[in-house]
MOPAC internal coordinates of N, CA, C and O (Angstrom, degrees):
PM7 1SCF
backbone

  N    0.0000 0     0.00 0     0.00 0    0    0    0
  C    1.4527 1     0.00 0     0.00 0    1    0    0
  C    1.5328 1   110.92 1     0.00 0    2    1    0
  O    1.2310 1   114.26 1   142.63 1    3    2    1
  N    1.1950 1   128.47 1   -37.37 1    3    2    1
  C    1.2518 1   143.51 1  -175.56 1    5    3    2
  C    1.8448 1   107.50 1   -70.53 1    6    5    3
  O    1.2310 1   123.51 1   143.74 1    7    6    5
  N    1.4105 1   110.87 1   -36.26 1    7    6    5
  C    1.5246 1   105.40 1   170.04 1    9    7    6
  C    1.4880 1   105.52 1   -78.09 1   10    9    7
  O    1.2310 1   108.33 1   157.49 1   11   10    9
  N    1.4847 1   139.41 1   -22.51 1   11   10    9
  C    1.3162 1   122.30 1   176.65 1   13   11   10
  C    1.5483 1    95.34 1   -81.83 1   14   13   11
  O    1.2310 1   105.35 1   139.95 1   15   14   13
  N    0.7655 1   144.74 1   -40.05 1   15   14   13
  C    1.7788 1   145.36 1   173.31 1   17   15   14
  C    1.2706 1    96.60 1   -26.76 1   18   17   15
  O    1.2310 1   124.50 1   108.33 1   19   18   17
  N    1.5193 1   108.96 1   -71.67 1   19   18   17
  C    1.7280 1   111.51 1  -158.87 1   21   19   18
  C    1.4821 1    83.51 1   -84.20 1   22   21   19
  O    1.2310 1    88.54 1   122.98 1   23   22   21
  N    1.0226 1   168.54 1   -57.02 1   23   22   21
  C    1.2670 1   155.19 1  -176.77 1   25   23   22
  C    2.1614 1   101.31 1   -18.16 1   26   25   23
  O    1.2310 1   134.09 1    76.52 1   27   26   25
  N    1.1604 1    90.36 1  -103.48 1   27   26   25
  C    2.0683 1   112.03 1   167.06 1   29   27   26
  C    1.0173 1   101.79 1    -5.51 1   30   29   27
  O    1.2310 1   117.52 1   122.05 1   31   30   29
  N    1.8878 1   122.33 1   -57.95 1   31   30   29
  C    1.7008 1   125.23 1  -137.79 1   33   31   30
  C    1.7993 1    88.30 1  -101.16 1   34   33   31
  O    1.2310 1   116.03 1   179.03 1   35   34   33
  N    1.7178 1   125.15 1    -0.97 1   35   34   33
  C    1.3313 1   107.05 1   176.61 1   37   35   34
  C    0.8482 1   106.73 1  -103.08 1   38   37   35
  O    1.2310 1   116.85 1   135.75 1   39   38   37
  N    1.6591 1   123.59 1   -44.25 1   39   38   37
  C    1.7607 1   130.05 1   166.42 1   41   39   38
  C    2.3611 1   100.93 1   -42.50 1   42   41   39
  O    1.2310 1   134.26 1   141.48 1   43   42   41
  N    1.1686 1    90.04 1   -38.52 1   43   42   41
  C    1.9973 1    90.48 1  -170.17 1   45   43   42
  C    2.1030 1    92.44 1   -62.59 1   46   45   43
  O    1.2310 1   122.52 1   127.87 1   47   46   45
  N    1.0719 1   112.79 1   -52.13 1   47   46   45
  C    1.7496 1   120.34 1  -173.57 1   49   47   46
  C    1.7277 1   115.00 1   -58.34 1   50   49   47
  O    1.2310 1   127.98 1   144.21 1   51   50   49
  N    1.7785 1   102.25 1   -35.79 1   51   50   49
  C    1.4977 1   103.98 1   177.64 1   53   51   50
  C    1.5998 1   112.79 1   -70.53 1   54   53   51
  O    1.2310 1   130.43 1   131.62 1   55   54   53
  N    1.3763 1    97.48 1   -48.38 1   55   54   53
  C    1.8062 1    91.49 1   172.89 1   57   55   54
  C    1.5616 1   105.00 1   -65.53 1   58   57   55
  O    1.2310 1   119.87 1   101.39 1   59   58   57
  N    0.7167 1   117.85 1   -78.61 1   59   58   57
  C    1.4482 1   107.37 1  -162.72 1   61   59   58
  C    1.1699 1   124.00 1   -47.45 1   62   61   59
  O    1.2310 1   115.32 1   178.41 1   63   62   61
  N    1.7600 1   126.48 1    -1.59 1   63   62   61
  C    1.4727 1   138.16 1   139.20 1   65   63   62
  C    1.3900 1   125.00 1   -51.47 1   66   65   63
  O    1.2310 1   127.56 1   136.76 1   67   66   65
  N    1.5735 1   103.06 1   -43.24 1   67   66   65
  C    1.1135 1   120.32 1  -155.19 1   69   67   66
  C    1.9355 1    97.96 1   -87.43 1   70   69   67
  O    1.2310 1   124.88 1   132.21 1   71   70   69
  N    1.3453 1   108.23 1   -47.79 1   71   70   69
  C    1.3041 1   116.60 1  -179.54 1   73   71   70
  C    1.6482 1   109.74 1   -71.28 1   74   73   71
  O    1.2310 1   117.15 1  -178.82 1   75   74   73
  N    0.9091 1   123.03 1     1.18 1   75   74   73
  C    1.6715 1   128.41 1   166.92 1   77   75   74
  C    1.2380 1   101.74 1   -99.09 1   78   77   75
  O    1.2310 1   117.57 1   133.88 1   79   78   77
  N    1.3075 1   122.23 1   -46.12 1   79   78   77
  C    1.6657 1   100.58 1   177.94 1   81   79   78
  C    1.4372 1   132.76 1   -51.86 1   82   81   79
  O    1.2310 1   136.22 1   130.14 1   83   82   81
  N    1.6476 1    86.19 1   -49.86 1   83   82   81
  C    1.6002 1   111.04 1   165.90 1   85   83   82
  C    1.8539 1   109.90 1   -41.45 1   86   85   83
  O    1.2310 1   124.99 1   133.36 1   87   86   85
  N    1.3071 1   108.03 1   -46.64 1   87   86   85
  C    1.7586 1    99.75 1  -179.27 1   89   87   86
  C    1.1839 1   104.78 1   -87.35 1   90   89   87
  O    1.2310 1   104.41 1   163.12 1   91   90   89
  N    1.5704 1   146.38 1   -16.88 1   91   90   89
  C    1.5514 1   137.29 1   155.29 1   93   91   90
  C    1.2112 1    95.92 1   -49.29 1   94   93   91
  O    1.2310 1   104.51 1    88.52 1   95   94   93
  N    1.1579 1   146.21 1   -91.48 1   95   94   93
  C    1.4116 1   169.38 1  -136.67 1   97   95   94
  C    1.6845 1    92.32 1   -58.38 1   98   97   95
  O    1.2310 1   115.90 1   104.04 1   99   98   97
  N    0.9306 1   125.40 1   -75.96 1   99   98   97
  C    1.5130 1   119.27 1   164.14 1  101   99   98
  C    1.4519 1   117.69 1   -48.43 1  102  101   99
  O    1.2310 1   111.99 1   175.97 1  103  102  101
  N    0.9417 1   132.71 1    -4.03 1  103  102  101
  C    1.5735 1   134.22 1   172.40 1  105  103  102
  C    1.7885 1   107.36 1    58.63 1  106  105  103
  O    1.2310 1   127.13 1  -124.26 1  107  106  105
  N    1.4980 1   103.88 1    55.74 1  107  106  105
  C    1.3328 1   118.60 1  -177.06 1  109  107  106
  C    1.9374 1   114.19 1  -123.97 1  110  109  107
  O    1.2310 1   123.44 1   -54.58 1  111  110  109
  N    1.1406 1   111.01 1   125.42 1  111  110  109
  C    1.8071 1   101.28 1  -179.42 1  113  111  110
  C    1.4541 1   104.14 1   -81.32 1  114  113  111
  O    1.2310 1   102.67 1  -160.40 1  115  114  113
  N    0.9653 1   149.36 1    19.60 1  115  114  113
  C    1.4017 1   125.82 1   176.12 1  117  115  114
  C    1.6258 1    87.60 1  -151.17 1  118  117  115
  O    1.2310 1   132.01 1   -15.16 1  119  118  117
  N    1.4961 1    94.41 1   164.84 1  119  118  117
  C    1.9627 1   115.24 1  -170.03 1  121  119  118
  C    1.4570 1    94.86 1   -93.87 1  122  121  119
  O    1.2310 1   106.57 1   -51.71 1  123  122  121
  N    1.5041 1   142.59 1   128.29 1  123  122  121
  C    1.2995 1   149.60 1  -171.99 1  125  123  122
  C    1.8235 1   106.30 1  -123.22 1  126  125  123
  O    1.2310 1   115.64 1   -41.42 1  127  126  125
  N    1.4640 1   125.89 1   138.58 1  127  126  125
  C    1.4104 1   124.49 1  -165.57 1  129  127  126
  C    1.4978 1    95.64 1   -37.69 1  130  129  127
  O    1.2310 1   118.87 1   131.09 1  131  130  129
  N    1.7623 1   119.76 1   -48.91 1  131  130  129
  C    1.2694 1   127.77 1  -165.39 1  133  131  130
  C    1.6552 1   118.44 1   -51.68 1  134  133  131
  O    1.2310 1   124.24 1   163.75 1  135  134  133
  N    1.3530 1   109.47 1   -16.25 1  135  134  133
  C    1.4468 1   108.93 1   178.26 1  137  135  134
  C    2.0816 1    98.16 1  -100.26 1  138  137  135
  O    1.2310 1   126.79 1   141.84 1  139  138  137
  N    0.9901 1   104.54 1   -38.16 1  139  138  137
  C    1.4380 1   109.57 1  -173.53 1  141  139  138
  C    1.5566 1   117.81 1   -56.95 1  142  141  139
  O    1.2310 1   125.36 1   139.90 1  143  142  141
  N    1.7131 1   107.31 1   -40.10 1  143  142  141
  C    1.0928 1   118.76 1   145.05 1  145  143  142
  C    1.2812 1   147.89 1   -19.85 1  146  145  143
  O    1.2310 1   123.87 1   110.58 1  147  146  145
  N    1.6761 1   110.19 1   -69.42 1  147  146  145
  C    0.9917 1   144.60 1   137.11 1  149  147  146
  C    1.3575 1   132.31 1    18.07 1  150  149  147
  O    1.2310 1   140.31 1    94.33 1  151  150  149
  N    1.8288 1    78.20 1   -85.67 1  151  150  149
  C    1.5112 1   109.75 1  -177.54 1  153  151  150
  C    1.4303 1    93.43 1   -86.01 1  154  153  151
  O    1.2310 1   104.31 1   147.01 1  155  154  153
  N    1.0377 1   146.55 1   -32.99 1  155  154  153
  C    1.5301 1   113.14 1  -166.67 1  157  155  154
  C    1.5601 1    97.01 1   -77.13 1  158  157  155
  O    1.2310 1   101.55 1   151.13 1  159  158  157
  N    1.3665 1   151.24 1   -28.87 1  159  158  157
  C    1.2437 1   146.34 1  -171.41 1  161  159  158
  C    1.4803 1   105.75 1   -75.09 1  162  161  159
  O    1.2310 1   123.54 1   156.74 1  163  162  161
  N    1.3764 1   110.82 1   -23.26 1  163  162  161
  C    1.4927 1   102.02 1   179.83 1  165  163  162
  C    1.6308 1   108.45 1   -96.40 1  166  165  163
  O    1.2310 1   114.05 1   176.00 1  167  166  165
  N    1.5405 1   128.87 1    -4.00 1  167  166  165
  C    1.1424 1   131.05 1   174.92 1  169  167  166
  C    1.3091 1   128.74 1  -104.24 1  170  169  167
  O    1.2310 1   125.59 1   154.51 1  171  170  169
  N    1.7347 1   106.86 1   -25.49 1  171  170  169
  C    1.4222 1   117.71 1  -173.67 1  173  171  170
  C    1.6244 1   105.35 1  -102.99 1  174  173  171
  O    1.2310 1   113.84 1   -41.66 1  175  174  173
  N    1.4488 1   129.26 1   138.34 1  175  174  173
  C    1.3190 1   121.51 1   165.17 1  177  175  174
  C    1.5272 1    95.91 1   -37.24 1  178  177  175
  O    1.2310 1   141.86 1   -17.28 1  179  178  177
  N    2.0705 1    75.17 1   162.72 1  179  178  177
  C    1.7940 1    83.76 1  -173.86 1  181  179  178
  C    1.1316 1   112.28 1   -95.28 1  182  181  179
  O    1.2310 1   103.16 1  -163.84 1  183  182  181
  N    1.5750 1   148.54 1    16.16 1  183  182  181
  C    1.2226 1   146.30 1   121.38 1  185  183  182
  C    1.4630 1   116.41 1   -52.69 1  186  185  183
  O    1.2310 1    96.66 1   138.79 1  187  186  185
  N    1.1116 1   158.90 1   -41.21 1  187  186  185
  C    0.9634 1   146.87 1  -169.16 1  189  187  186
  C    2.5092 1   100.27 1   -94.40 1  190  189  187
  O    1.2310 1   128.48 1   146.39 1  191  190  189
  N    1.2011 1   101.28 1   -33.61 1  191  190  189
  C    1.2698 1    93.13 1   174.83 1  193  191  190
  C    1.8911 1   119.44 1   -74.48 1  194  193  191
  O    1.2310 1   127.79 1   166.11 1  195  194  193
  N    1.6871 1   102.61 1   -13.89 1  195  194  193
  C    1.2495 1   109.33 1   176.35 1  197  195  194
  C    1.7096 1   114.38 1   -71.01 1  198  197  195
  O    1.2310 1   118.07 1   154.95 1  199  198  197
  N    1.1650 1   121.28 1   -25.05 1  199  198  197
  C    1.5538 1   148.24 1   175.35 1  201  199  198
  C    1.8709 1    95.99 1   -53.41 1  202  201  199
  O    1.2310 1   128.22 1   102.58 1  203  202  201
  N    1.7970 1   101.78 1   -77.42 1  203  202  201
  C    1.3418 1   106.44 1  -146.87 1  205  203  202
  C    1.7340 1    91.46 1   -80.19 1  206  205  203
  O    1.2310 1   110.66 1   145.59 1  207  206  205
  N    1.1538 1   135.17 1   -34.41 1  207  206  205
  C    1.3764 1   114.84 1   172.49 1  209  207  206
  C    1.5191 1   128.97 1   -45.33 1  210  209  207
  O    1.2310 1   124.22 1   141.94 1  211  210  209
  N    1.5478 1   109.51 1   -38.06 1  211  210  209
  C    1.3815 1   124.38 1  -172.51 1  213  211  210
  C    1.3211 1   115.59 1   -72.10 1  214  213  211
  O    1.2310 1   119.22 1  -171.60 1  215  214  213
  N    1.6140 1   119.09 1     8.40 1  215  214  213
  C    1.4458 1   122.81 1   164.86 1  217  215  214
  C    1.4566 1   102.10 1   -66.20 1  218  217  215
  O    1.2310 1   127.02 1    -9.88 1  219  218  217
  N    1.2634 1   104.11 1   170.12 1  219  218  217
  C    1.5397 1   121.16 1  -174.00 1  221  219  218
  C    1.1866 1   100.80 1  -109.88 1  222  221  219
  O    1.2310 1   119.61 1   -62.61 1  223  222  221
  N    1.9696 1   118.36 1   117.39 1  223  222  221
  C    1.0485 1   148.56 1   179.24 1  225  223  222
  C    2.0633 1   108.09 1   -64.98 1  226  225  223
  O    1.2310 1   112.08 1   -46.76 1  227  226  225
  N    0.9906 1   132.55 1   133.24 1  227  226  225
  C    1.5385 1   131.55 1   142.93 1  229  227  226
  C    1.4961 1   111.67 1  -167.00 1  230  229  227
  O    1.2310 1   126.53 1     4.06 1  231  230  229
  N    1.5762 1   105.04 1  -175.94 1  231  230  229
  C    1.6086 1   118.49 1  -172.11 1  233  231  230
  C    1.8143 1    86.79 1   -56.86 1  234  233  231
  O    1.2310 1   128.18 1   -24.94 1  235  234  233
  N    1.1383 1   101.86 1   155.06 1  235  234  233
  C    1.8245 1   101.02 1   157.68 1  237  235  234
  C    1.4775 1    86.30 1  -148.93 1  238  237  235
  O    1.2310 1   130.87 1   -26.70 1  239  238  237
  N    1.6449 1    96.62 1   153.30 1  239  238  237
  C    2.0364 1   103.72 1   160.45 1  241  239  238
  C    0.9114 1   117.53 1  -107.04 1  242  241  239
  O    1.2310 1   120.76 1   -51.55 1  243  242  241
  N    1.8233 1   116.16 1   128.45 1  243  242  241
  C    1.2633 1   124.01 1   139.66 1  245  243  242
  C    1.2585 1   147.02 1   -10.27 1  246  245  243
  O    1.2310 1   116.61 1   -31.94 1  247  246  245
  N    0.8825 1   124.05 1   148.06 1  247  246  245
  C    1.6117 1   133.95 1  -172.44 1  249  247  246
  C    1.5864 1    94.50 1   -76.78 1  250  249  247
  O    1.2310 1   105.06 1   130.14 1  251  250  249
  N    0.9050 1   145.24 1   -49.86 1  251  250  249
  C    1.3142 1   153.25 1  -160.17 1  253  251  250
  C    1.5907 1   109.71 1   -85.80 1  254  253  251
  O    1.2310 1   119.95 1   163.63 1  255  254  253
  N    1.6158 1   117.70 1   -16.37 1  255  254  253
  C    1.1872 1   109.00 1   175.98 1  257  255  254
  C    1.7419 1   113.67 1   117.11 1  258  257  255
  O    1.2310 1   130.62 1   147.13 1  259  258  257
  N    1.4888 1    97.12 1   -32.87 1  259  258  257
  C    1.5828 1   109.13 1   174.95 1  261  259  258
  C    1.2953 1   110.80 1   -75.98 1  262  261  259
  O    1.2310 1   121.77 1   -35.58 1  263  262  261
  N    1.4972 1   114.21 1   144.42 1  263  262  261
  C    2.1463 1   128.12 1   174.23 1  265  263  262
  C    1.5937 1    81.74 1   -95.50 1  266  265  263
  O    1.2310 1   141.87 1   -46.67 1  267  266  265
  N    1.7472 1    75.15 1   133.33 1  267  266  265
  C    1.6873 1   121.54 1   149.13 1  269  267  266
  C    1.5102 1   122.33 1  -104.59 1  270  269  267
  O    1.2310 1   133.01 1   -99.33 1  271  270  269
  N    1.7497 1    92.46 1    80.67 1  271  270  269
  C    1.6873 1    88.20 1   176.31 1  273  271  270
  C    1.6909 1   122.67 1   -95.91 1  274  273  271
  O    1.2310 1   123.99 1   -45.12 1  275  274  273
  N    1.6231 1   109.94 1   134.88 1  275  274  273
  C    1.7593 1    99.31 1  -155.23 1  277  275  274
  C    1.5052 1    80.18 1   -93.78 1  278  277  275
  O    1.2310 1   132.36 1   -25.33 1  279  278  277
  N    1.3790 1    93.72 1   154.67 1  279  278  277
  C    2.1040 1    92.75 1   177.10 1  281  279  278
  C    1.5373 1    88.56 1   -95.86 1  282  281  279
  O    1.2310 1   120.10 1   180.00 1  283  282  281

């Protein structure tokens, strides 16, 4: 169980490397679905990135009260 743990939590660290660059590189301070996106199509085969893109994008609210709108 512990090798699928660190398995998840290294694939979870590469995107979210990858999707920060993507918002440096755009000259943006915060990570937006559109970069997260992104990166999973440029990290995951493209059968498995064809899956997680095809979720359905919109505003959602936060726990805290703040909108997450994905462009």
């Amino acid at each position: 169980m512990s090798i699928m743990n660190s398995f998840v939590n290294d694939i979870f660290e590469r995107i979210a490397a990858e999707a920060s660059d993507l918002a440096r590189y755009n000259k943006r301070s915060t990570i937006t679905i559109r970069e997260i996106q992104t990166a999973v199509r440029l990290f995951l085969p493209r059968e498995l990135a064809k899956h997680v893109s095809a979720w359905p994008v919109s505003s959602k609210a936060l726990p805290n009260g703040l909108i997450w709108k994905s462009f």
